[in-house]
DSSP file (Angstrom, degrees, kcal/mol; ACC not computed):
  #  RESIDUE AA STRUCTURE BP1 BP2  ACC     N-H-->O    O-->H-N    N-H-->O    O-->H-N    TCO  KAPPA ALPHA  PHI   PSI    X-CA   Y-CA   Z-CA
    1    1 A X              0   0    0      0, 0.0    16,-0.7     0, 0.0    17,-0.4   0.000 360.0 360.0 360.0 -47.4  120.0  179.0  110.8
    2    2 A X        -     0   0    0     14,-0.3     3,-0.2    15,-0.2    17,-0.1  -0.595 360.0-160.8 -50.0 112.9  117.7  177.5  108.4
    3    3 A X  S    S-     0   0    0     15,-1.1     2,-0.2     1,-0.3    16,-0.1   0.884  79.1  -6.6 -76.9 -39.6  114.3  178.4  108.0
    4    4 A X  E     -a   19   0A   0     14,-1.6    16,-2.2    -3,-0.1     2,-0.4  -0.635  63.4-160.8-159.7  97.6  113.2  175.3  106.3
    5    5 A X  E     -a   20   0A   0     -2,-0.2    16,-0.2     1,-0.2     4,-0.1  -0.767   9.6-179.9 -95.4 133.7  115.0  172.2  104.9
    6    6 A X        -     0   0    0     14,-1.3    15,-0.2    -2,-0.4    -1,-0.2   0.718  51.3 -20.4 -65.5-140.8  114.0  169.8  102.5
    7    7 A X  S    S-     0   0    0     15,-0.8     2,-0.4     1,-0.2    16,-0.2   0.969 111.6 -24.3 -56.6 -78.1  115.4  166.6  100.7
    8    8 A X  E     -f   23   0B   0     14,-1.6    16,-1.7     2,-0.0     2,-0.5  -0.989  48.9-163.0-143.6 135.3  119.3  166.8  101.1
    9    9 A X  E     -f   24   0B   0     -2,-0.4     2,-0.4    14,-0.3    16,-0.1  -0.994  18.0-170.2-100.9 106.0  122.0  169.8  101.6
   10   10 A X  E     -f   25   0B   0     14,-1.4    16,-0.7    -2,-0.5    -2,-0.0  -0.541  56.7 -37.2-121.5  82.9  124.8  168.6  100.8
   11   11 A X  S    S+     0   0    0     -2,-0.4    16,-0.3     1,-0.2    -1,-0.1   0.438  92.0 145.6  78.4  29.2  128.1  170.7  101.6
   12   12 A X        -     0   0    0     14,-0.2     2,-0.5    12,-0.1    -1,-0.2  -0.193  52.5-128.5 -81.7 179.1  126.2  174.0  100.7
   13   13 A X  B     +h   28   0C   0     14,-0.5    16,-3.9    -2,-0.0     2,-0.4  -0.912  38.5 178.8-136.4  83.4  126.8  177.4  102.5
   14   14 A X        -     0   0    0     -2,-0.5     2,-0.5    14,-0.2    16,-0.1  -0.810  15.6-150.2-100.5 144.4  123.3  178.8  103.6
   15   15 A X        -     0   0    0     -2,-0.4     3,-0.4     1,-0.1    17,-0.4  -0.784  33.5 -71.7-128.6 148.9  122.4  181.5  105.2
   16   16 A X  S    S+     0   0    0     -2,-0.5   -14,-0.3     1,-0.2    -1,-0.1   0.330 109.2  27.2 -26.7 128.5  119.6  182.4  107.5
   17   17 A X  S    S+     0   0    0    -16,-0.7    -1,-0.2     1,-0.3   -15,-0.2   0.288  77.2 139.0  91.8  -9.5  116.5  182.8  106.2
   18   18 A X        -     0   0    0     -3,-0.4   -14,-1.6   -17,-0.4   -15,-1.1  -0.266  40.9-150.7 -79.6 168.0  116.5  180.6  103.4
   19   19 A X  E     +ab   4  34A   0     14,-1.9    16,-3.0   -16,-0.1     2,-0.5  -0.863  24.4 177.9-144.2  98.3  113.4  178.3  102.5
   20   20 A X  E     +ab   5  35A   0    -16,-2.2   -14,-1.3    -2,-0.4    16,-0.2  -0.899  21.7 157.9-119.4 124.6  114.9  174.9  100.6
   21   21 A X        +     0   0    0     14,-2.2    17,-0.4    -2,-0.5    15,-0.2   0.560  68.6  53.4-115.4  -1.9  112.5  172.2   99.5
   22   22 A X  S    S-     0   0    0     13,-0.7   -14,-1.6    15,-0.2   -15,-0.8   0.390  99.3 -78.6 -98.5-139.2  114.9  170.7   96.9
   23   23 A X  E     -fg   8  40B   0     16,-1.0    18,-2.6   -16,-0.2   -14,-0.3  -0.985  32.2-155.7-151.1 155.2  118.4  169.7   97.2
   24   24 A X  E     -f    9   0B   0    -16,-1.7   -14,-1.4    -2,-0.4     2,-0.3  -0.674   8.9-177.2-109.5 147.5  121.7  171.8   97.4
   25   25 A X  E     -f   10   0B   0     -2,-0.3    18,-0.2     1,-0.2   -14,-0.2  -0.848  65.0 -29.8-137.3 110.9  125.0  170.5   96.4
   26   26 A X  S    S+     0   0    0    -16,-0.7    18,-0.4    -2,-0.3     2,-0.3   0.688 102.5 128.6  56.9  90.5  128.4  172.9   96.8
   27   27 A X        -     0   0    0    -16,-0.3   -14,-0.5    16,-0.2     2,-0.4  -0.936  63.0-129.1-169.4 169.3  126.6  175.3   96.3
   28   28 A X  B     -hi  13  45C   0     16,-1.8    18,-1.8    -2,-0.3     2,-0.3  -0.963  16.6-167.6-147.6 134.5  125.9  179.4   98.5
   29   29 A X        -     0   0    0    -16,-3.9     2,-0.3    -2,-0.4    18,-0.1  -0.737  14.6-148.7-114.8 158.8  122.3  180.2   99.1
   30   30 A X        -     0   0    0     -2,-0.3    19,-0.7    17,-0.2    20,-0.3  -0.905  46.1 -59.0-129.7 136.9  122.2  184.3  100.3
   31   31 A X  S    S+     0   0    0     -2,-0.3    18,-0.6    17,-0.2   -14,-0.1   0.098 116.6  12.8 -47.4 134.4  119.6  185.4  102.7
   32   32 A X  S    S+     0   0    0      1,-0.4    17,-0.3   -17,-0.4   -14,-0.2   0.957  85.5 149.4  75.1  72.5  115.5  184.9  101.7
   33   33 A X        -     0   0    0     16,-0.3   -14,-1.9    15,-0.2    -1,-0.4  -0.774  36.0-149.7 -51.0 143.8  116.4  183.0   99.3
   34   34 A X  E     -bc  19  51A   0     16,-1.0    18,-2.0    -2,-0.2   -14,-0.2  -0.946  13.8-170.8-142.1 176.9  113.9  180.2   98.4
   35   35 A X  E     -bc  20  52A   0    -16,-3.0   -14,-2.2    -2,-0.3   -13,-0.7  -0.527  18.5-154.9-138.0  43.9  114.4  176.9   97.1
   36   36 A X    >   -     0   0    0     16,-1.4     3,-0.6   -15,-0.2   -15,-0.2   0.461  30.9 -62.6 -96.0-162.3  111.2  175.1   96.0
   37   37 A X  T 3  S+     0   0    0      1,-0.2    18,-4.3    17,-0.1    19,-0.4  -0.282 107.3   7.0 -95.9 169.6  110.3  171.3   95.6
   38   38 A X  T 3  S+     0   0    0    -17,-0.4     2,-0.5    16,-0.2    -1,-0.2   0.818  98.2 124.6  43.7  56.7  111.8  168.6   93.3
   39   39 A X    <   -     0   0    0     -3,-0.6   -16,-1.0    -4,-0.2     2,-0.4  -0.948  47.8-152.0-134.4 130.9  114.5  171.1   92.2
   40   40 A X  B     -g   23   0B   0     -2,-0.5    18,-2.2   -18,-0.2     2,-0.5  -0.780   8.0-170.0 -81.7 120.9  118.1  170.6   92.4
   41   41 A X  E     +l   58   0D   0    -18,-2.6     2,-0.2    -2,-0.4    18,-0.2  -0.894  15.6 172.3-111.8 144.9  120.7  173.3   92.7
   42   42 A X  E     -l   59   0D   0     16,-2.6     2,-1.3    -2,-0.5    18,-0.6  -0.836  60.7  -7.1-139.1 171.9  124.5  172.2   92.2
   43   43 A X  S    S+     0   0    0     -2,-0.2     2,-0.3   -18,-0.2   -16,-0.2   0.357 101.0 113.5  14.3  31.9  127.7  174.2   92.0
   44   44 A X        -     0   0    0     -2,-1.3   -16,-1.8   -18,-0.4     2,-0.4  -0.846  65.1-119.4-138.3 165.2  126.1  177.9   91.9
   45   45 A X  E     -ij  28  62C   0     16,-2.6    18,-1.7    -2,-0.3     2,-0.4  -0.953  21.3-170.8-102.2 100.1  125.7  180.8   93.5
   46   46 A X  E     - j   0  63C   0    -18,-1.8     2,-0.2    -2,-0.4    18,-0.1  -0.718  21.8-153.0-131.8 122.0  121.9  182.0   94.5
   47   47 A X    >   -     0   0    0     16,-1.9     3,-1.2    -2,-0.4   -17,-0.2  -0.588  37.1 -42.0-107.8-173.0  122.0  185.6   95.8
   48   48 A X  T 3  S-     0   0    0      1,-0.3    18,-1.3    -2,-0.2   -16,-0.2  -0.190 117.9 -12.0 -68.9 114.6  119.6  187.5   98.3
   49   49 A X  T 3  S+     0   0    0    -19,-0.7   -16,-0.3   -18,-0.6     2,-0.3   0.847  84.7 149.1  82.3  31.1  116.1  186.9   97.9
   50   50 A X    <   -     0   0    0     -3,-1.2   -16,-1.0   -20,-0.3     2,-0.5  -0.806  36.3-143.2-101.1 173.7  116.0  185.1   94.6
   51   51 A X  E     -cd  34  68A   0     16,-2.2    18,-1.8    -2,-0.3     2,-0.3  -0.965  12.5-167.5-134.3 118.4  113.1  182.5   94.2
   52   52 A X  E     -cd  35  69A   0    -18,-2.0   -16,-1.4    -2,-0.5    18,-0.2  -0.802  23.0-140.7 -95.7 132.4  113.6  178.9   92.2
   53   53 A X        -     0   0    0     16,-3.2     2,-0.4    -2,-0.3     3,-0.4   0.042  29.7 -58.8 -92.1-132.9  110.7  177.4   91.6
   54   54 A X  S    S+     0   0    0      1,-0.2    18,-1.5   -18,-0.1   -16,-0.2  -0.576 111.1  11.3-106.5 141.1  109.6  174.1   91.7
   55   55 A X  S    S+     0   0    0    -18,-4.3     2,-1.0    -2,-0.4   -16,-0.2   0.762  87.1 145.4  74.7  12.9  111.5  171.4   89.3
   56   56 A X        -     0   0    0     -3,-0.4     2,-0.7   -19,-0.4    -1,-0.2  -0.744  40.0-153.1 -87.2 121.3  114.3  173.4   88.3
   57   57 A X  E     + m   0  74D   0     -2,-1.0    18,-2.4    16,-0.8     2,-1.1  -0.796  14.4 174.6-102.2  88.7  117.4  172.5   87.7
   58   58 A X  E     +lm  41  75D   0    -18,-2.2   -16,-2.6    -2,-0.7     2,-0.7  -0.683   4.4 174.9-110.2  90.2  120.3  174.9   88.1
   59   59 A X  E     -l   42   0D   0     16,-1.4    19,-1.4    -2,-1.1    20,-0.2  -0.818  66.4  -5.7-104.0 100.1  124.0  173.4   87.6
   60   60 A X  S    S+     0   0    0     -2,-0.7    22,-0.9   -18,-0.6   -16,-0.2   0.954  93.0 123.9  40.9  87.2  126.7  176.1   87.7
   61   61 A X  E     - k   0  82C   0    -19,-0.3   -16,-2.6    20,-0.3     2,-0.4  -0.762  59.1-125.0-126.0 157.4  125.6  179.2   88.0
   62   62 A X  E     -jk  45  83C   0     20,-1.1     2,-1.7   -18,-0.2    22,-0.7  -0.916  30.2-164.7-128.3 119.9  125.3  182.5   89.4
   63   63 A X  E     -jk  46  84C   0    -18,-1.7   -16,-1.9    -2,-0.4     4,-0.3  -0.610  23.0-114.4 -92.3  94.3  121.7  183.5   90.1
   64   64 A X    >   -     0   0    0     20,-2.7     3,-2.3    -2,-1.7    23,-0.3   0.359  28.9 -86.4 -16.2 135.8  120.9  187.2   90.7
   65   65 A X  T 3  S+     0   0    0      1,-0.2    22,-1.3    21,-0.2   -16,-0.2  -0.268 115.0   1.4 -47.4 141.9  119.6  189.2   93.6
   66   66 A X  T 3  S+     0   0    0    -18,-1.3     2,-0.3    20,-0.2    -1,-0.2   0.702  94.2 157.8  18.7  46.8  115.6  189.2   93.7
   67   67 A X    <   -     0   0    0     -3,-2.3   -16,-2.2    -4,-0.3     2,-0.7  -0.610  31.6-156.5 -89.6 146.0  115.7  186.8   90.4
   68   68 A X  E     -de  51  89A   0     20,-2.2    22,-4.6    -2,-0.3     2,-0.5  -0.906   9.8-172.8-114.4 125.3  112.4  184.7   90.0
   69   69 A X  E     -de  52  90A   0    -18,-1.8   -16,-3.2    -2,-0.7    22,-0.1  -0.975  23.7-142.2-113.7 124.6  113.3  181.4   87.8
   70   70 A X        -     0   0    0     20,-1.8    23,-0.1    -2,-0.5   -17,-0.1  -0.118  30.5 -53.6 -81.6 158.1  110.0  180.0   87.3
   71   71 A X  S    S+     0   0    0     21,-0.2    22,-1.3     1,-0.1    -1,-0.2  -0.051 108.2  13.4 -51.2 148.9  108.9  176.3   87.2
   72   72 A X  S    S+     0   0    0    -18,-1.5    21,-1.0     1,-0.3     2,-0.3   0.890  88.3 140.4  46.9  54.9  110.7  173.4   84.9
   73   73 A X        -     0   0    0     19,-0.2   -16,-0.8    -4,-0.1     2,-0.3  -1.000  40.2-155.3-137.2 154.7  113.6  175.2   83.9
   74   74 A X  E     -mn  57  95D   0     20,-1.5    22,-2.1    19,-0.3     2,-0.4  -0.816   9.5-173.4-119.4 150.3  117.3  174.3   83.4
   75   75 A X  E     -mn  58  96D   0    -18,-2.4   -16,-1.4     1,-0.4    22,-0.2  -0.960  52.6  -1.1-157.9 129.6  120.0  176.7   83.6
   76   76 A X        -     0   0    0     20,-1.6     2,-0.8    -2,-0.4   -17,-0.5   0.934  58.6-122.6  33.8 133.5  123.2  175.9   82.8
   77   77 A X        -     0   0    0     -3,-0.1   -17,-0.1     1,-0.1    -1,-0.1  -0.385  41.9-113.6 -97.3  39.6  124.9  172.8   81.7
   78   78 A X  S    S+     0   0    0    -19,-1.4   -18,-0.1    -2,-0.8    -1,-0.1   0.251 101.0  84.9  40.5  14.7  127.4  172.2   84.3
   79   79 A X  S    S+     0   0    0      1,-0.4    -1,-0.2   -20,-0.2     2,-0.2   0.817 100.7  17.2-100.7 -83.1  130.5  172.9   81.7
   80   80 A X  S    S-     0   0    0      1,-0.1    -1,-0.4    18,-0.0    18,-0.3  -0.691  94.4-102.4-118.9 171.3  130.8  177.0   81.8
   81   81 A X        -     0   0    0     -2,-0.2    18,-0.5    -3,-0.1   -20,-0.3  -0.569  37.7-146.8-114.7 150.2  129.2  179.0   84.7
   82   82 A X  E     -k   61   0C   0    -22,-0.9   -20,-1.1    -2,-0.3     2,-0.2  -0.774  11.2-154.2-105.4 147.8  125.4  180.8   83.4
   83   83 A X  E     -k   62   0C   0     -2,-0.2     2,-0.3   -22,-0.2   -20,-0.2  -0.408  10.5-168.8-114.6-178.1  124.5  184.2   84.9
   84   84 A X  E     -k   63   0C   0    -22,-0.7   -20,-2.7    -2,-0.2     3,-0.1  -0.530  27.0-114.8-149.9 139.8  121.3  185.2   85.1
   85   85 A X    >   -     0   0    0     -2,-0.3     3,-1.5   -22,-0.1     2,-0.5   0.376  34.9 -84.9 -45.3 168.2  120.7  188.9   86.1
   86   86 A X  T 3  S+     0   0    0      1,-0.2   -20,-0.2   -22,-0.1   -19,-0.2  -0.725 111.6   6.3 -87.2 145.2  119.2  190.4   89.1
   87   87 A X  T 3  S+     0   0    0    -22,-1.3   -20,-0.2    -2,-0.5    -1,-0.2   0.635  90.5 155.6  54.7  29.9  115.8  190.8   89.2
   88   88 A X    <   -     0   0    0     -3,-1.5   -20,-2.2   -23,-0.2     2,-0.4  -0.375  41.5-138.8 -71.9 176.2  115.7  189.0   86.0
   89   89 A X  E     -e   68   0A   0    -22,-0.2     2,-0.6    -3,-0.1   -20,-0.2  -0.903  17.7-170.0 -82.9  76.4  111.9  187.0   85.2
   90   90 A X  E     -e   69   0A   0    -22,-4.6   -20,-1.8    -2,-0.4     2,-0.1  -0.751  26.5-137.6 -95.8 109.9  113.3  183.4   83.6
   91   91 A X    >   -     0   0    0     -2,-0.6     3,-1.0   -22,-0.1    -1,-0.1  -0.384  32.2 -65.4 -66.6 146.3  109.5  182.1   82.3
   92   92 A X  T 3  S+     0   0    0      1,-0.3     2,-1.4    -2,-0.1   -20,-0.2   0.187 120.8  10.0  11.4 131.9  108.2  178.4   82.8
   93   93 A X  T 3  S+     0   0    0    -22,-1.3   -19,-0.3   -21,-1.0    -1,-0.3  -0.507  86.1 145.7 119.7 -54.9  109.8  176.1   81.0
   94   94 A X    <   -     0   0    0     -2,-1.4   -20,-1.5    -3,-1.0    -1,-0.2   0.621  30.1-157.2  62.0 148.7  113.0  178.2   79.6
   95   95 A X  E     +n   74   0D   0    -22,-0.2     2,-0.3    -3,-0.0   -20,-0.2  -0.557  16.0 177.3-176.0 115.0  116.2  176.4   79.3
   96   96 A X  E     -n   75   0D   0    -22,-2.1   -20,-1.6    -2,-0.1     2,-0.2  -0.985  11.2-170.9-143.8 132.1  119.8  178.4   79.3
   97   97 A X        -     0   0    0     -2,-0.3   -14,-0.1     1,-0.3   -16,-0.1  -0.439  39.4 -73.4-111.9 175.9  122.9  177.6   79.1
   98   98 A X        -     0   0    0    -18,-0.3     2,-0.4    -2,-0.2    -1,-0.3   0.077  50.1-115.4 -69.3 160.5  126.3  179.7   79.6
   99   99 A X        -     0   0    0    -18,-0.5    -1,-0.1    -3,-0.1   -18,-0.1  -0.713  21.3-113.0 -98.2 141.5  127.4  182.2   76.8
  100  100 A X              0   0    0     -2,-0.4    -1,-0.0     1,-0.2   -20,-0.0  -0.533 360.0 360.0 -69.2 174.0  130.6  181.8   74.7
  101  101 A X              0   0    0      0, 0.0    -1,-0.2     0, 0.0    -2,-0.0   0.039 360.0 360.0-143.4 360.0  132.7  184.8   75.9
């Protein structure tokens, strides 16, 4: 089902084709999705074909279809859920949390 798992998946919902080198928690990965090393994803939603990089930390969220979040960045603060668009670009380093509404 899996292309390629990493550290720990831990009650996530993935689906074929994904490429995880981090760790998942509660969480839905969407096909070609990729996942890259030391980066934790928690409580979010990772649609088709977006790419985390490596050291990222993404705690309740919904990440957009063929969104690229680039290394050693955090997104969202596990309180209210953070979007980020499809096909969005999140540069290096970046660190965004949910919007009042």
């Amino acid at each position: 089902i899996v292309k390629e798992v990493g550290d720990a998946v831990t009650c996530p919902l993935v689906v074929e084709g994904c490429t995880v080198h981090g760790k998942v928690e509660n969480s839905v990965l969407f096909e070609g999705v990729y996942i890259g090393k030391n980066t934790v994803i928690k409580d979010s939603v990772i649609m088709t074909d977006a790419k985390i990089g490596d050291n990222v930390v993404i705690n309740k969220a919904i990440i957009g279809g063929e969104a690229k979040i680039r290394k050693d960045c955090k997104i969202g603060d596990g309180e209210k859920i953070s979007v980020i668009a499809s096909k969005e670009d999140v540069k290096s380093g970046s660190v965004i949390k949910a919007m009042d509404v």
